[in-house]
C-alpha positions as CSV (number, residue, x, y, z in Angstrom):
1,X,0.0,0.0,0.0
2,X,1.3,3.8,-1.0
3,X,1.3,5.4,2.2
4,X,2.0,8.9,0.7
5,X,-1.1,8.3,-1.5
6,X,-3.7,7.3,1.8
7,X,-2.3,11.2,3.1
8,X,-4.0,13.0,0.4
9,X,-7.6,12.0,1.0
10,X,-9.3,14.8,2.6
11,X,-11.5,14.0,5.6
12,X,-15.1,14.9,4.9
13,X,-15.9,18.2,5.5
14,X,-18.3,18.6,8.9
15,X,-21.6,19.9,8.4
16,X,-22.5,23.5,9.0
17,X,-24.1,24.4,12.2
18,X,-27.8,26.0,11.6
19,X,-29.7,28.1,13.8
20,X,-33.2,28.0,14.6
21,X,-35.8,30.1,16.6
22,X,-39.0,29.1,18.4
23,X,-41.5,32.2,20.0
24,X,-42.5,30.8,23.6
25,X,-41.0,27.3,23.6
26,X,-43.4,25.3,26.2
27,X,-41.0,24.4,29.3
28,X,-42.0,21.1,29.9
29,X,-41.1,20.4,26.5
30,X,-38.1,22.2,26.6
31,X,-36.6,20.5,30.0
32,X,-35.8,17.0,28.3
33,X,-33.8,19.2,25.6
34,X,-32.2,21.2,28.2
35,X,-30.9,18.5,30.3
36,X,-29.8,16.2,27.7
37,X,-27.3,18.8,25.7
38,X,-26.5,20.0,29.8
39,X,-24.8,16.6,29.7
40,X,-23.0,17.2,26.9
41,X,-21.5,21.1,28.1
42,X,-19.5,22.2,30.5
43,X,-21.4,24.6,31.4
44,X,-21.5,26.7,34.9
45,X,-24.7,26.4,37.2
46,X,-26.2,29.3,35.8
47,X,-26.9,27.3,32.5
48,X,-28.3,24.4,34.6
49,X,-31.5,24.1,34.0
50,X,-32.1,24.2,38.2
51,X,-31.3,28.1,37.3
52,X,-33.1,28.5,33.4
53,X,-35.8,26.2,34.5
54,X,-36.5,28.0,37.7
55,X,-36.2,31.6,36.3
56,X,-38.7,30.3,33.6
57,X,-41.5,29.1,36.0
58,X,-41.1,31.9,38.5
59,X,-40.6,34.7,36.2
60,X,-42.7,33.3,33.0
61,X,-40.8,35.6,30.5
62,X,-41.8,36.0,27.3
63,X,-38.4,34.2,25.2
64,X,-37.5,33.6,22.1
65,X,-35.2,30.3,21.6
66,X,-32.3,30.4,20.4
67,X,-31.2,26.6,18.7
68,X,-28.1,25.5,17.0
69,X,-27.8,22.6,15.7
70,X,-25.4,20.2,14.0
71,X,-27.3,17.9,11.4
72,X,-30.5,16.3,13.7
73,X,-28.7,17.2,16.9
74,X,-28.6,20.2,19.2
75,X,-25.2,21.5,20.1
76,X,-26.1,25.3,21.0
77,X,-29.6,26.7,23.1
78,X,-30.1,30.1,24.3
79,X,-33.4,32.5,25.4
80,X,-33.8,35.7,24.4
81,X,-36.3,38.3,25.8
82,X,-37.2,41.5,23.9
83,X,-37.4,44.9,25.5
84,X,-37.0,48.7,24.6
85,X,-33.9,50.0,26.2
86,X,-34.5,54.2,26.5
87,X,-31.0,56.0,26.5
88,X,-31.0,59.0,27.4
89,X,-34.5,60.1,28.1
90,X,-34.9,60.3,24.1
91,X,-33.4,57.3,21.8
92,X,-35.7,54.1,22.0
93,X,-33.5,50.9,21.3
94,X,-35.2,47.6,20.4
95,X,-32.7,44.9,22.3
96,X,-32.6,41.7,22.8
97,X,-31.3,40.3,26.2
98,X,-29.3,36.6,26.5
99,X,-31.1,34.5,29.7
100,X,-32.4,37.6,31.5
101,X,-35.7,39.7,31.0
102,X,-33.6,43.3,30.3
103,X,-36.3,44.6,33.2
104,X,-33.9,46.0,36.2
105,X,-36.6,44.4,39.1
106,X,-36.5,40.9,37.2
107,X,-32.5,40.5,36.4
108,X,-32.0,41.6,40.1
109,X,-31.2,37.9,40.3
110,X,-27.6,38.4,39.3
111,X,-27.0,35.8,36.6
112,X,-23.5,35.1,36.0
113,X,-20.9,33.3,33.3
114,X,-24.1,33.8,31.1
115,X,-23.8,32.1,28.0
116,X,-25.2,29.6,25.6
117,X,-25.4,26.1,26.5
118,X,-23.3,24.6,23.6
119,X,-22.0,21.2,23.7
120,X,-18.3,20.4,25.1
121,X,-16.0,21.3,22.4
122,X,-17.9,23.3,20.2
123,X,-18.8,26.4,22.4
124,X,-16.8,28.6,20.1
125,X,-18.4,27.5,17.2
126,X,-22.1,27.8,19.0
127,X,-21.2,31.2,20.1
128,X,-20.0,32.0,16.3
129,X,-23.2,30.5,14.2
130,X,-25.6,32.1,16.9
131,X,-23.8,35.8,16.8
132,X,-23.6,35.4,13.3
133,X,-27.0,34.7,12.4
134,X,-28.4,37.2,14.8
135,X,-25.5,40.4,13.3
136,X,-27.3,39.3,9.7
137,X,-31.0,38.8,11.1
138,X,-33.6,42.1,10.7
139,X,-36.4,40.9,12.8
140,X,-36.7,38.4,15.6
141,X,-39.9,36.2,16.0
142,X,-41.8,39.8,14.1
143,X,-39.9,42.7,15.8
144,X,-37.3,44.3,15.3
145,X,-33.7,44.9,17.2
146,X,-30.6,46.7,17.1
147,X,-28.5,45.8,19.8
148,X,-27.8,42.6,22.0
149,X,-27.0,42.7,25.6
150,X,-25.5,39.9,27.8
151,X,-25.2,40.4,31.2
152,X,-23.5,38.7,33.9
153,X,-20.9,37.3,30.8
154,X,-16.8,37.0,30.2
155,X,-14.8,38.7,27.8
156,X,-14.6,36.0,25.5
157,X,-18.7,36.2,24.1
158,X,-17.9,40.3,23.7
159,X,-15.0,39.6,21.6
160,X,-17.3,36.9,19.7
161,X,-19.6,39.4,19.1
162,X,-16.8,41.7,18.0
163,X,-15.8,39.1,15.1
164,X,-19.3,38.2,14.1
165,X,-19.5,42.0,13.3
166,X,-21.7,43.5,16.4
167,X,-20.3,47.1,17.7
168,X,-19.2,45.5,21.2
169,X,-18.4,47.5,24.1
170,X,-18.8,46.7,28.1
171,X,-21.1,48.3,29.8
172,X,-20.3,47.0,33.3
173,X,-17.3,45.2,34.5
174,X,-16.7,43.6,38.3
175,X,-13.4,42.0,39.3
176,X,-13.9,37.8,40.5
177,X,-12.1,35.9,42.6
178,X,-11.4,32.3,43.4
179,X,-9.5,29.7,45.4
180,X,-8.3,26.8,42.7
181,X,-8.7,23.8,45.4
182,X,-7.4,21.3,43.3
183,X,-4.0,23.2,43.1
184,X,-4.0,23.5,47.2
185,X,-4.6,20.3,47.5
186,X,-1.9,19.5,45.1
187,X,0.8,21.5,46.8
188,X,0.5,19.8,49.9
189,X,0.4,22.1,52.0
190,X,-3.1,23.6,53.9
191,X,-5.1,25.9,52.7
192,X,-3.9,28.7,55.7
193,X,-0.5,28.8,53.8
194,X,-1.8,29.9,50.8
195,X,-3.1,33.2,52.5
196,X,-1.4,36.2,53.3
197,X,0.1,36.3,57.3
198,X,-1.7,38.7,57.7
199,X,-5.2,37.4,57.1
200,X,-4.0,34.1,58.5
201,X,-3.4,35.6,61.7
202,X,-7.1,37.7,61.2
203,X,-9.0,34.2,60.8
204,X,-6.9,31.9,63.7
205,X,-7.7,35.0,66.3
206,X,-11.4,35.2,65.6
207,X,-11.4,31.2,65.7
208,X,-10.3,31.7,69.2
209,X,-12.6,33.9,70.4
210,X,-15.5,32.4,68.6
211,X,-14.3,29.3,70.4
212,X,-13.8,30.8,74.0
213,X,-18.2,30.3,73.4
214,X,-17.7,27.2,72.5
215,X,-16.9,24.6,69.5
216,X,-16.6,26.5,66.3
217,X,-18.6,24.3,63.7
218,X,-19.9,24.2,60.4
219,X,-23.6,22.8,59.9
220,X,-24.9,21.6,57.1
221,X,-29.1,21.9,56.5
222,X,-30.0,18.4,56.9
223,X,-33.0,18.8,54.6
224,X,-35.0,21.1,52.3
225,X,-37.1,22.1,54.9
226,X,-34.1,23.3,57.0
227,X,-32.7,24.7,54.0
228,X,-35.2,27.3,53.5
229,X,-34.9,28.1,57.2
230,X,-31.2,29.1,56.7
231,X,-32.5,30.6,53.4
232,X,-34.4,32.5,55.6
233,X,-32.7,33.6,58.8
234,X,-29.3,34.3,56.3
235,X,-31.9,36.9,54.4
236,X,-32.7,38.7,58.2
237,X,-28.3,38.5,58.8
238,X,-28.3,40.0,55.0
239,X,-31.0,42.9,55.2
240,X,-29.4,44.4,59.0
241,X,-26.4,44.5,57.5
242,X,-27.1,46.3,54.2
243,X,-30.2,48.3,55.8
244,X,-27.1,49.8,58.5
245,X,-25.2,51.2,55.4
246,X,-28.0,52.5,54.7
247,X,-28.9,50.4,51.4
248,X,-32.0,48.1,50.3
249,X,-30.3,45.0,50.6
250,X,-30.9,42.0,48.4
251,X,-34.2,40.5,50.4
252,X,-36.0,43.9,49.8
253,X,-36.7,42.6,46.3
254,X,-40.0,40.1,46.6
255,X,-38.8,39.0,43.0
256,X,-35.2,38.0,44.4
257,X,-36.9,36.3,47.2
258,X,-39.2,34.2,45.8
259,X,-37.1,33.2,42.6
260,X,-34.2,31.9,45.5
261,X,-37.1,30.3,47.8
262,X,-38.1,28.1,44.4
263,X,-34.6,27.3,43.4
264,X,-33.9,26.0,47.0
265,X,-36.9,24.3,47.0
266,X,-36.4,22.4,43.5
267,X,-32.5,22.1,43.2
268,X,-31.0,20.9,47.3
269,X,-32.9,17.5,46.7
270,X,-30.4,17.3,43.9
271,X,-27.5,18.9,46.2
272,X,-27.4,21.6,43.4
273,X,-27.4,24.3,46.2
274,X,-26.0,23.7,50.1
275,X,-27.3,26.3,52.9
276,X,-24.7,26.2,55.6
277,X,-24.8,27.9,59.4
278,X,-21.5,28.6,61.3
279,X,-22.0,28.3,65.2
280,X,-19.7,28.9,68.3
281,X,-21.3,27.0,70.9
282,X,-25.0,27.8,70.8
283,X,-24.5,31.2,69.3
284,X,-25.1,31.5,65.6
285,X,-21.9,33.2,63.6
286,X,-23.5,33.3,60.1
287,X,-24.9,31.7,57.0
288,X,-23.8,30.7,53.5
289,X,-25.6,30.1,50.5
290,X,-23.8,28.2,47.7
291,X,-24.4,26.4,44.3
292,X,-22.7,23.3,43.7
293,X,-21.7,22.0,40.3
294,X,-19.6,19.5,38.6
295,X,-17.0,19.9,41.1
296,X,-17.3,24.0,41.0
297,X,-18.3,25.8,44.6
298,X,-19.9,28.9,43.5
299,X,-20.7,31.5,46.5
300,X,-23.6,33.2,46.1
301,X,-25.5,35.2,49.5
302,X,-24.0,35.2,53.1
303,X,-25.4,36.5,56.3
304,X,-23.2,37.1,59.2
305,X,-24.0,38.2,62.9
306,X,-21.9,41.4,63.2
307,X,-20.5,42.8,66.5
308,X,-18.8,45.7,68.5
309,X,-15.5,43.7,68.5
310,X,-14.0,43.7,65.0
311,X,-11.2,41.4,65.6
312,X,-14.5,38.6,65.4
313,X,-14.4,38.0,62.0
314,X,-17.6,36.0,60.7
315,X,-16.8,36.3,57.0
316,X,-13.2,35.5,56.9
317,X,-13.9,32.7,59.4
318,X,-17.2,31.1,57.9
319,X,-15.6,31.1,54.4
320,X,-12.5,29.4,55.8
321,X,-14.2,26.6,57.5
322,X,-16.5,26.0,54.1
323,X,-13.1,26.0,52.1
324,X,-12.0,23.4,53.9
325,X,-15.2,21.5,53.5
326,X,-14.6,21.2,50.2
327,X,-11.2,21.3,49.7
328,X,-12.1,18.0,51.8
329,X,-14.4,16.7,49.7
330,X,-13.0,17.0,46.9
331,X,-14.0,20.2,45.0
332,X,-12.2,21.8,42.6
333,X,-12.8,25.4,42.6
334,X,-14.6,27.8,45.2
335,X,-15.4,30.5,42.9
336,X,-16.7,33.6,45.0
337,X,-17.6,35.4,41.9
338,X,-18.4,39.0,40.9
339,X,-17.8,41.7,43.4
340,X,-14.7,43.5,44.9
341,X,-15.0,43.3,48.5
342,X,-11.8,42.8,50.0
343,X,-12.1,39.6,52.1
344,X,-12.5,38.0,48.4
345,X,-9.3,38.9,47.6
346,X,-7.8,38.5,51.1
347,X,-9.0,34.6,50.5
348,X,-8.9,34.3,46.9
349,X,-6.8,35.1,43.8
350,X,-7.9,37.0,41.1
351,X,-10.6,35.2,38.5
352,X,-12.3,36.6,35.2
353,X,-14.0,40.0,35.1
354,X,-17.5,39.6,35.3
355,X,-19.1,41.8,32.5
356,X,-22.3,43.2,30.7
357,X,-21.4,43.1,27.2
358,X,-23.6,45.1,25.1
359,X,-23.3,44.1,21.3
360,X,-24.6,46.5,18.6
361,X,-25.3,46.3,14.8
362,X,-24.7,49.0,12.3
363,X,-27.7,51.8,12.5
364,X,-27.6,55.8,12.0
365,X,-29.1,56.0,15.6
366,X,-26.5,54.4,17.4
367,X,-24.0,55.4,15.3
368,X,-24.6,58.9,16.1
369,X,-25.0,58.1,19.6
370,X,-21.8,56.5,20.0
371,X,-20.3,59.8,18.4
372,X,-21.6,61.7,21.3
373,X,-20.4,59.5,23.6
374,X,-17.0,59.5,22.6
375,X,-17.3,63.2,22.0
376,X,-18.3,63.6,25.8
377,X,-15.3,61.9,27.1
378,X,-12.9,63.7,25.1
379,X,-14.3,66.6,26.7
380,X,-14.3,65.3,30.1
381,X,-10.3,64.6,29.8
């Protein structure tokens, strides 16, 4: 056999992907769909569909999907809700938002790592034929748009959007952090040595003194039903300690409330989501609320009990003794996500900004708009 001749046959070319769109997709319908490419992605929680399920049945938005496809199957699914963005008092823009409603009281739900769902390995790919098809599309299920926004994203799907031809700028950008457990546990060494001396020595004098109460511990909700008793007394920890600044607080939001309620309720039987309470003795420290997902710790809400004595340090010492929960059990990751408070940092190194990419196509409106605006910084130098 000529082995210089078998190197010349081509492989056969893959086939394109091709996108699709269905106005109000029924959930039920849509769950068995969701799930099955879920298995296929390696996607973040937020893409679960313990999240896009649960923001569905509570919220009932009116979306669009968004399907990809390669030949019968589906590699790519996204929702899109329509909504008229007003800039400026004047200019009406017809948008379309990524797995959020685009309504301020709705998307106080703080979606983040927003994408689409796209199968393992082909998630550039998804995010290309999607962004593509939507840059060349004038109307979506009957309206018209002009601009896509994605909040709660990476830099990576604006720069997609970039390439498939969309104007795309941030309009928001947070700092993350992390602790990669997988590398402490590698190192051999505990996680306390990874930290800085100083907020080492912050964490092992509040242990004392929480101690000095008695034993420092870190309970688990045993069941749903417990759960959404942590749920709740965490949200009472949360609202004093935002209503003393002088802020609203999460938990003033009834929409925020309820949506986190129902995802408790439907997603700990799955140990998708752990509620957790720190104690010294008989003395409640504080609360933490997490997702858990294919070896990924995400933090979402905490409630501590503050007091007059700062070197007590409920944050620092609640998210220590959670670390090592699951730097014991195996974990991977504790991501503490968006936000740039400093104990994330002190605990933590840095992880991806956490954006709101807004992706426009070519119009006169926006282009003159984006004049202005650059117009108005020059002047502001």
């Amino acid at each position: 056999m000529d082995m210089r001749a078998s190197t010349l046959i081509a492989a056969p070319p893959s086939p394109p992907l091709r996108v699709e769109l269905e106005a109000r997709p029924d959930p039920a319908l849509l769950e068995p769909e969701w799930t099955a490419l879920e298995e296929r992605a390696g996607a973040s929680f937020f893409l679960s569909w313990h999240w896009i399920g649960c923001w569905l049945r509570s919220q009932a938005p009116e979306v669009v999907l968004l399907r990809v496809r390669l030949g019968e199957r589906t590699v790519g699914l996204g929702l899109l809700c329509w909504r008229e963005e007003r800039r400026h008092g004047v200019l009406r823009v017809p948008t379309l938002h990524l797995n959020a409603t685009g309504d301020e009281l709705l998307d106080v739900l703080t979606i983040e790592y927003n994408d689409m769902l796209a199968e393992e390995g082909l998630r550039d790919q998804v995010r290309s034929a999607a962004l593509g098809w939507l840059r060349g599309a004038r109307r979506v299920a009957g309206r018209p748009f002009w601009a896509l926004q994605v909040r709660g994203t990476t830099e990576p799907v604006r720069v997609a959007g970039e390439a498939a031809g969309f104007r795309a700028r941030l309009h928001a950008k947070a700092p993350s952090a992390a602790v990669d457990l997988a590398a402490v546990r590698a190192s051999g060494r505990s996680y306390l040595q990874h930290v800085s001396g100083n907020t080492r020595s912050q964490i092992r004098r509040a242990a004392r003194l929480y101690e000095m109460r008695g034993k420092l511990r870190l309970e688990t909700a045993r069941d749903t039903a417990e759960a959404l008793a942590f749920l709740e007394a965490a949200g009472e920890l949360h609202q004093a300690r935002w209503q003393a600044r002088g802020r609203p607080g999460a938990y003033a939001s009834p929409t925020y409330v309820a949506f986190h309620r129902s995802l408790v309720a439907a997603a700990h039987p799955a140990g998708a989501v752990e509620l957790l309470r720190v104690r010294a003795g008989d003395e409640t420290v504080g609360y933490l609320y997490n997702f858990v997902w294919r070896g990924r710790v995400y933090f979402y809400l905490c409630g501590f009990r503050y007091e007059e004595d700062n070197r007590l340090k409920p944050g620092l010492v609640s998210h220590w003794l959670c670390i090592e929960r699951h730097l014991a059990g195996g974990a991977e990751l504790y991501d503490f996500m968006a936000g740039d408070n400093r104990y994330k940092t002190s605990l933590g190194t840095p992880g991806p900004d956490i954006v709101t990419a807004i992706m426009e196509k070519p119009h006169p409106a926006l282009r003159a708009e984006n004049l202005l605006r650059r117009l108005r910084a020059r002047l502001r130098r």
